[in-house]
C-alpha positions, 0 to 999 in steps of 0.5 A: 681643238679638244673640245672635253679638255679637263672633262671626265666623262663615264660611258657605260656599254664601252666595251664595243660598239657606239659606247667603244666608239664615244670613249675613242673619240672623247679621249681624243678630245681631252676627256677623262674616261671612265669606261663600264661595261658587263663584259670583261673580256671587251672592256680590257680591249677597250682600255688597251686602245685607250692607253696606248693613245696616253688617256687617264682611263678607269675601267669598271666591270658592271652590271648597270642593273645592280645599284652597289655596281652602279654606286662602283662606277660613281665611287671609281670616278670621284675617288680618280679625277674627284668630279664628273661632267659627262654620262653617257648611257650607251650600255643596252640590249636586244630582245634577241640578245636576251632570249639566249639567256632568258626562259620565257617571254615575259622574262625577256620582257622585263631584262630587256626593261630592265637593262635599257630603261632602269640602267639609265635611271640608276646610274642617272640616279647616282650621277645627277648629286655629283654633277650637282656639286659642280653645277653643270653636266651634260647627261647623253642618253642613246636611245633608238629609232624606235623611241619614236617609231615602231618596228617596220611591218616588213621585217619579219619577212626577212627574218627579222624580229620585229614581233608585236610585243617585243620589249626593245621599242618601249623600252627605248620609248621610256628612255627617251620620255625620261629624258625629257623629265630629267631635262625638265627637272635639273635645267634649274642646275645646269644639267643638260638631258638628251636623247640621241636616237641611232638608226640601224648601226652596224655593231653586234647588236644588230649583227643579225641585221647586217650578216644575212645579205638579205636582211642587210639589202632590206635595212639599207633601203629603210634608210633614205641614204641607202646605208647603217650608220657606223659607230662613229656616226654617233659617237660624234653626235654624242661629242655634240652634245657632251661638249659646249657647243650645245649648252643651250639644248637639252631635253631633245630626242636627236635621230641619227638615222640617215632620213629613217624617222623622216619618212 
């Protein structure tokens, strides 16, 4: 069953990990892909997968935090397939990510900010109109465990950087609160908002987690069921809530996390 038949759908951050992983599956689910990301390199692996499975796909190469690149996306997407119904907001980074560019704390700070909290509000902020016209959408944001909990106490026992004033939580914390705003707000047109919530996933962002068999033994106990989550685990949580069969839910925070947040 293609459960986004006629659907075209933009992912952001596709060029790997959870947001490669969306565009896999919602192709195979009948969806049209626009597929962004800041990374060229990856973005054409990613739309060579795709084109050998027969999809309508458009790659954009840009940066979520430069609103002309944003408008690029959204021009791309209306002038192909003239309509979007889904956004997939997976494009992020890590403090750790932003610390090999960036000088100083507060300069990570507000990258980390700037990519993970105003990326999703600018390209939001272009899609809602479009959505608008045809009057439904579903927005799915992916937010983090740590839109609802801190970083573990542990972590930096084994060497994992979990300080006191990193930039990653309340980023993802916003992203989640907006999400709940937006819910509120575009319900009256048939907009759907949510938030989905990964656990510790096994992708280049948290390469530092899982390649240092320490630090990989210590995450896999923080999670109940004794493993990260892949790609995949989310990427078909994503598939829940971009299809139709949650056409009543929106606004909500949804971990997947293997039982970390229930603890």
């Amino acid at each position: 069953m293609h459960r986004l038949e006629k659907k075209v759908a933009i992912i952001t951050g596709g060029g790997s990990g959870i947001g490669r992983a969306t565009a896999l599956l919602f192709a195979q689910h009948g969806a049209k892909i626009v597929v962004s990301d800041i990374k060229k390199d990856l973005l054409d692996e990613t739309v060579e997968i795709l084109e050998t499975t027969g999809t309508d796909v458009i790659p954009v190469e840009s940066d979520i935090t430069n609103e002309d690149d944003v408008k690029n996306i959204i021009h791309s997407a209306i002038s192909e397939f003239k309509a979007i119904n889904i956004l997939v907001n997976s494009a992020g980074i890590s403090s750790r990510m932003s610390e090999q560019e960036e000088s100083s704390d507060f300069k990570v700070w507000q990258k980390v900010l700037s990519v993970n909290l105003n990326g999703t509000y600018l390209i939001s902020k272009h899609v809602v109109p479009e959505m608008k016209k045809s009057g439904d959408g579903s927005i799915v944001n992916i937010g983090s465990i740590h839109s609802l909990v801190s970083f573990p106490l542990g972590g930096t026992k084994v060497g994992l950087k979990t300080g006191t004033f990193d930039a990653y939580p309340p980023s993802k914390g916003a992203v989640l609160q907006l999400t709940k705003n937006m819910a509120v707000q575009l319900a009256i047109d048939g907009i759907r908002v949510n938030c989905i919530c990964p656990g510790y996933t096994k992708t280049m962002m948290t390469k530092a987690a899982w390649s240092d068999p320490t630090r990989f033994e210590y995450i896999k106990k923080r999670h109940p069921m004794g493993r990260m989550g892949t790609p995949e685990d989310i990427a078909n949580a994503c598939l829940f809530l971009a299809s139709n069969e949650s056409s009543f839910i929106t606004g909500i925070a949804l971990p997947v996390d293997g039982g970390y947040t229930a603890q």
